[in-house]
C-alpha positions in Angstrom: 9.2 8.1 9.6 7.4 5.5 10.9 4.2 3.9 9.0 1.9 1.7 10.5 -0.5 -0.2 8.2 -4.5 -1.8 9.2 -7.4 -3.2 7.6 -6.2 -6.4 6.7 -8.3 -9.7 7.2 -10.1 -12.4 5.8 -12.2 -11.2 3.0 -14.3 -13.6 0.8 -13.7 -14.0 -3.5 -15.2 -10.8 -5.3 -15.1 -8.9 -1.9 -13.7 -5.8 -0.9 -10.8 -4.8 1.7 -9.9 -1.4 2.7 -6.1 -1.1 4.0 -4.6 2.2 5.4 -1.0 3.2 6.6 -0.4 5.8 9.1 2.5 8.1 8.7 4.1 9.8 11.5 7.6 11.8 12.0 8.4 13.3 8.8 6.7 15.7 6.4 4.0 13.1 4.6 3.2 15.4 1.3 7.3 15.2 0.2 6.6 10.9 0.3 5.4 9.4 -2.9 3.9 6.1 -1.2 3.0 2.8 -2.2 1.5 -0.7 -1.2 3.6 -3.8 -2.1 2.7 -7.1 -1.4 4.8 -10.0 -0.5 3.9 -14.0 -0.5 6.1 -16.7 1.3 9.1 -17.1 -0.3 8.9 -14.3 -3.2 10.0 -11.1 -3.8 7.7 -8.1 -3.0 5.8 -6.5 -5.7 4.6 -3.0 -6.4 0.7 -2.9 -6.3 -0.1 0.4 -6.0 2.4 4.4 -6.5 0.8 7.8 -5.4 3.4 10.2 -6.1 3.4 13.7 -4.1 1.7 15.1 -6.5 -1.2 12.4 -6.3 -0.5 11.0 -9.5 -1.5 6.9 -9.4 -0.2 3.7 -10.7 -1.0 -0.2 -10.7 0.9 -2.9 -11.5 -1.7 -4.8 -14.0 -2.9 -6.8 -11.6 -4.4 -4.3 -9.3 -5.6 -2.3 -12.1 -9.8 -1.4 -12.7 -9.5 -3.3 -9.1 -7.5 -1.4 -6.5 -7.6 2.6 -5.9 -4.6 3.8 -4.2 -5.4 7.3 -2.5 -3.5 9.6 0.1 -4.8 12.4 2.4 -1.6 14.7 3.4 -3.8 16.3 6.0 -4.3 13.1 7.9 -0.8 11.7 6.9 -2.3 8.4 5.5 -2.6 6.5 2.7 -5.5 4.1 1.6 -5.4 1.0 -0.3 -8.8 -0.1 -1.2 -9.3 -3.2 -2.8 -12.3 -4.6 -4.6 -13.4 -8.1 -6.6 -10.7 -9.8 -4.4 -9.6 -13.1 -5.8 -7.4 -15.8 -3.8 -4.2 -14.6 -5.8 -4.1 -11.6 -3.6 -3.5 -13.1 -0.4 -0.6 -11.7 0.5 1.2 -9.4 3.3 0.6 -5.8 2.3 3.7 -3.0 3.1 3.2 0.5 3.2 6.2 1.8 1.4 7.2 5.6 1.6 10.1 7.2 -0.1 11.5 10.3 -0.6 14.5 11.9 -2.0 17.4 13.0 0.4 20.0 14.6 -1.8 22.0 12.6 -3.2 20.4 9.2 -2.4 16.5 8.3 -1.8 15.4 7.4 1.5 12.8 4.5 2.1 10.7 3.9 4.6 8.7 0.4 5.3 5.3 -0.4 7.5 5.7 -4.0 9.6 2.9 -4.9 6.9 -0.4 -6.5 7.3 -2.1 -9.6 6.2 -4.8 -10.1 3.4 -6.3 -13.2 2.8 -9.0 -13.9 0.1 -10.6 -17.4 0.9 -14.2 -18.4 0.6 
């Protein structure tokens, strides 16, 4: 499976970003998918789940601000991102994963940038 994520860039303070991730080579409605984020010297963190089924998650920070969404027709997955604040500069992954009897398999985009400077 290979992902491949856009729509990063420079966005302003209480601005909006939209980032999607392309899936290709495997069968994109068995993937849950997600959006992590990752800053210089951290760990990555879970921003965003849509399971197969389409159910959603947010880690509190993203929450009442970010709407994760997936369209298994066009094999993507959309992050979009509103009242940006400077904390969420960061590089955004695509993360899919899916189980593969007996171990889960994961699959990671090369990530793209956000930054939220005025």
């Amino acid at each position: 499976v290979q992902l491949v994520e856009s729509g990063g860039g420079l966005a302003q303070p209480g601005g909006s970003l939209r980032l999607s991730c392309a899936a290709s080579g495997g069968i994109f409605s068995l993937y849950a998918m997600d959006w992590y984020r990752q800053l210089p010297g951290e760990q990555r963190e879970l921003v965003a789940k849509v399971t197969r089924g389409g159910d959603t998650n947010y880690a509190a920070s993203a929450k009442g601000r970010f709407t994760i969404s997936r369209d298994n027709a066009k094999n993507t997955v959309t992050l979009d991102m509103s009242r940006l604040k400077p904390e969420d500069s960061a590089i955004y992954y695509c993360h899919a994963s899916v189980l593969a009897s007996p171990s889960e398999v994961h699959y990671w985009g090369q990530g793209t940038q956000v930054t939220v400077a005025s």
